[in-house]
C-alpha positions in Angstrom: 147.0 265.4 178.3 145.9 263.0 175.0 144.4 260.0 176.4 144.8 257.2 173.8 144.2 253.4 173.4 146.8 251.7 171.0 146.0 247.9 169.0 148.4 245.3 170.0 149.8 245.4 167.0 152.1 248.8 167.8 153.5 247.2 171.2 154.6 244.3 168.8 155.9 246.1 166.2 157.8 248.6 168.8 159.3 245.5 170.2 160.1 244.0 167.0 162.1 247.5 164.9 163.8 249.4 168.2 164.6 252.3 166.0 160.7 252.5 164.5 158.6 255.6 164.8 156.0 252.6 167.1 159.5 252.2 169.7 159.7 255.9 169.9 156.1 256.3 170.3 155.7 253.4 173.3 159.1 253.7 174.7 160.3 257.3 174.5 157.0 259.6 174.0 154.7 258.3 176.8 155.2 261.3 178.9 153.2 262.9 176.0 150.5 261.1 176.7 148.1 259.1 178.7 147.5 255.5 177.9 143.9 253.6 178.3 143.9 250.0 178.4 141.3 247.6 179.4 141.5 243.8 180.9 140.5 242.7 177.5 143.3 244.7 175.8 145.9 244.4 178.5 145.1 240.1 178.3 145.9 240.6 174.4 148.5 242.2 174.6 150.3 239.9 177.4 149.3 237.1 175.7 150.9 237.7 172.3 154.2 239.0 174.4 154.2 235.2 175.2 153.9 233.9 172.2 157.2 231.8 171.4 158.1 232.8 168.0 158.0 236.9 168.9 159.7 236.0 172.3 162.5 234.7 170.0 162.4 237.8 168.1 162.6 240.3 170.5 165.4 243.0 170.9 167.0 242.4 174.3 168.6 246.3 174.8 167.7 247.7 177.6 164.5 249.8 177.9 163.3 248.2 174.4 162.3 244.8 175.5 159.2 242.9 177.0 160.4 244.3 180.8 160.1 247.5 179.3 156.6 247.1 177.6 155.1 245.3 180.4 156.3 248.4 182.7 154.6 250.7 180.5 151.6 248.5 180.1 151.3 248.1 184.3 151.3 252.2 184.4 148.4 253.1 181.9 145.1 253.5 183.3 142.5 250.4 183.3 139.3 251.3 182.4 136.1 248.9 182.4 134.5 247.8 179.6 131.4 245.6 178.7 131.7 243.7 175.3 128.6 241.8 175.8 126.6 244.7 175.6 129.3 246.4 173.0 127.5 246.6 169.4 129.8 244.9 166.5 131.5 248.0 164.7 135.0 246.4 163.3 134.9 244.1 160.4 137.4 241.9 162.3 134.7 241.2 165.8 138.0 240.7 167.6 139.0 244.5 166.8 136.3 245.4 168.7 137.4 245.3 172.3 140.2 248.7 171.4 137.1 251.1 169.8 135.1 249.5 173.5 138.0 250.6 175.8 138.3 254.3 173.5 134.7 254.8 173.7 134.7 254.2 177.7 137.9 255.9 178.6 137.0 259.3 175.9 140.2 258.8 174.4 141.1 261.1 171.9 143.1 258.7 169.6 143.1 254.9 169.0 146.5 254.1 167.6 146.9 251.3 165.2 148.6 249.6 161.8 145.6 247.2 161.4 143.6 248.2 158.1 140.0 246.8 160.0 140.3 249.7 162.6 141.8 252.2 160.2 139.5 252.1 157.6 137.1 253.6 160.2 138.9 256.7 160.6 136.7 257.7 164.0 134.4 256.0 166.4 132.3 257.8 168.8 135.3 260.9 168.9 137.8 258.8 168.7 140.2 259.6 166.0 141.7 256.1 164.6 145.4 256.7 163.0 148.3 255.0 162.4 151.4 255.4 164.9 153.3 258.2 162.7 150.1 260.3 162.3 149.8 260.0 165.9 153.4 260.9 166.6 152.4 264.3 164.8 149.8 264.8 166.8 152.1 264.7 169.8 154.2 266.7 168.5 151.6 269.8 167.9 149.9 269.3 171.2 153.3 269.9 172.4 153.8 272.9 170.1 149.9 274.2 171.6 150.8 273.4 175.2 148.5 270.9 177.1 146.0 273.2 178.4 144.3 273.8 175.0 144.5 270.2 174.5 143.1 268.6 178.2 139.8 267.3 176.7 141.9 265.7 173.3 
């Protein structure tokens, strides 16, 4: 199975545009794959779900709304990282806590629409794409079977 990390920034966005390639992706794909997160990632994420101008803006249909994120969110896999000892990669420091929590977990993708981690294109294995690129990806691993993809 694909282990991946995704930025904040796709959560938002698939709560934001229900019918976006980022919804299907978080919301209708994640049997496809396995999702990394890290206390530093998970405490971004939550925290902008709070934030009162998105919470006004969110779809309320069922199984597209901050219930449904945070349900996806509790079932990926935590994984521990260290940012003090983490060298600064990103051009944006704050970036740097998603290429941490891909470099612990292996992950074979880090999914994101911020330019700062894009313009990387890899770290350390991990390929850095955008959320329809990744939803490609998905879809030939799915084509392949999982067995030839277990270490992506």
């Amino acid at each position: 199975m694909v282990k991946v990390v995704f930025d904040t920034v796709v959560f938002v966005r698939a709560l934001l545009n229900r019918r976006s390639h980022w919804s299907r992706l978080v919301f209708d794909r994640g049997a496809a794959y396995r999702l990394l997160v890290s206390a530093e990632t998970l405490q971004e994420a939550l925290e902008v779900l709070r934030h009162p101008e998105l919470v006004r803006r969110f779809s309320r249909l069922p199984g597209r709304d901050a219930g449904a994120l945070i349900e996806v969110l509790r079932q990926a896999d935590m994984v521990d990282i260290d940012l003090s000892s983490f060298p600064r990669v990103c051009r944006d420091l704050k970036d740097d806590k998603f290429l941490a929590t891909a470099e612990v977990a292996v992950a074979g993708y880090l999914v994101s629409e911020d330019q700062d981690l894009l313009v990387l294109r890899e770290f350390e294995g991990t390929a850095i794409v955008d959320a329809e690129t990744f939803l490609g990806v998905l879809d030939q691993h799915g084509e392949r079977g999982d067995a030839a993809n277990a270490n992506a």
